[in-house]
C-alpha positions as CSV (number, residue, x, y, z in Angstrom):
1,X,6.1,-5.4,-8.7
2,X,4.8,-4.1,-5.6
3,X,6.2,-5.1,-2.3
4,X,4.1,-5.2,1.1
5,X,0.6,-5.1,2.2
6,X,-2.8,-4.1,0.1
7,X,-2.9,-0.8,2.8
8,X,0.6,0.0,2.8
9,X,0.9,-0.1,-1.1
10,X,-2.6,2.2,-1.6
11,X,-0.6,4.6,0.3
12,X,2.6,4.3,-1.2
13,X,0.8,4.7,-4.6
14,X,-1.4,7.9,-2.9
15,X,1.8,9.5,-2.3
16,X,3.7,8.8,-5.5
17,X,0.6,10.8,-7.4
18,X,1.0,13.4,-4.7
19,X,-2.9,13.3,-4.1
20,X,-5.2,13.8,-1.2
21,X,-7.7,11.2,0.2
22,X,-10.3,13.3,-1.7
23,X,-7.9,13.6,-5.2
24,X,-7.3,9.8,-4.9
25,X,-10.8,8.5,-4.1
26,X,-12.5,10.9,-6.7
27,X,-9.9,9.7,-9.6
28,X,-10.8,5.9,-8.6
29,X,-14.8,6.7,-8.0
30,X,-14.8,5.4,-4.6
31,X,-15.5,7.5,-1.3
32,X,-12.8,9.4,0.8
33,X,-13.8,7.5,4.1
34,X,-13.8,4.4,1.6
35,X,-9.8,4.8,0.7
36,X,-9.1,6.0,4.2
37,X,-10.7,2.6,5.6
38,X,-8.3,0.9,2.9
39,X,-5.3,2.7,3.5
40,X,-5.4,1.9,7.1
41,X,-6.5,-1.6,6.9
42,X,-9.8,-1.1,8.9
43,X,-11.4,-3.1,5.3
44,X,-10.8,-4.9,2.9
45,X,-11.9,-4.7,-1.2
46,X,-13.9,-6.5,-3.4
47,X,-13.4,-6.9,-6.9
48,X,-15.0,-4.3,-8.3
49,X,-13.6,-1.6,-5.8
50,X,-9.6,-3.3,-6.6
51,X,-10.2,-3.1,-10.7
52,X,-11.4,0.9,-9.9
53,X,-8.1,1.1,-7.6
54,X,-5.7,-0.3,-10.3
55,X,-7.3,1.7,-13.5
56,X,-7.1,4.5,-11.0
57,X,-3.3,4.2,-10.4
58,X,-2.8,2.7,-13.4
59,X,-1.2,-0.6,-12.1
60,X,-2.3,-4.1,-12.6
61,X,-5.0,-5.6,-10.0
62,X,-2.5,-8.8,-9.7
63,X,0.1,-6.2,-8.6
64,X,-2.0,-4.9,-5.4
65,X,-3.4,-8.8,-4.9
66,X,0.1,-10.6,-4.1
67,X,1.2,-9.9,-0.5
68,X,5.1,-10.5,-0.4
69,X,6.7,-11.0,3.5
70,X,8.9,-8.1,4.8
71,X,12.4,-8.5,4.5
72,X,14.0,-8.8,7.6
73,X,17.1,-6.6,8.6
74,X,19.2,-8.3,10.3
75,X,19.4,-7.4,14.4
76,X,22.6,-5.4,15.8
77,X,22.7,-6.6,19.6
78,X,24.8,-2.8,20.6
79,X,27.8,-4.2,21.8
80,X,31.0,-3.5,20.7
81,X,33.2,-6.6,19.6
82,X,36.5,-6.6,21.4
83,X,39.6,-5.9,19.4
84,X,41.5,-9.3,18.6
């Protein structure tokens, strides 16, 4: 399963194919300015566009749906502790 947001994991799955915008959106059959929009959150998909997305990529459509929360990392406040 895919961790993170619908935009963050279209481009995660862009980059693992090693495609362009225009290689990526002419595999699904949807528009360059299309993906680009989707990659960068600016929309959002309907069915139809997420089912070409998944066959595309060959993932599941559930598998781009579920939005898990980041993992926080813990916070290092940069000061040294004292020796004991």
């Amino acid at each position: 399963m895919m961790h993170g947001s619908l935009p963050a994991k279209l481009r995660l799955l862009r980059a693992r194919e090693g495609l362009t915008l225009i290689e990526a959106a002419a595999r699904i059959g949807i528009s360059r300015d299309t993906l680009s929009d989707l990659e960068s959150g600016h929309r959002r998909p309907v069915m139809p566009t997420l089912a070409k997305i998944a066959t595309g990529y060959g993932v599941d459509v559930g598998d781009l749906l579920v939005e898990e929360p980041a993992r926080e990392e813990p916070v290092l406040s940069g000061k040294a502790l004292a020796p004991q």
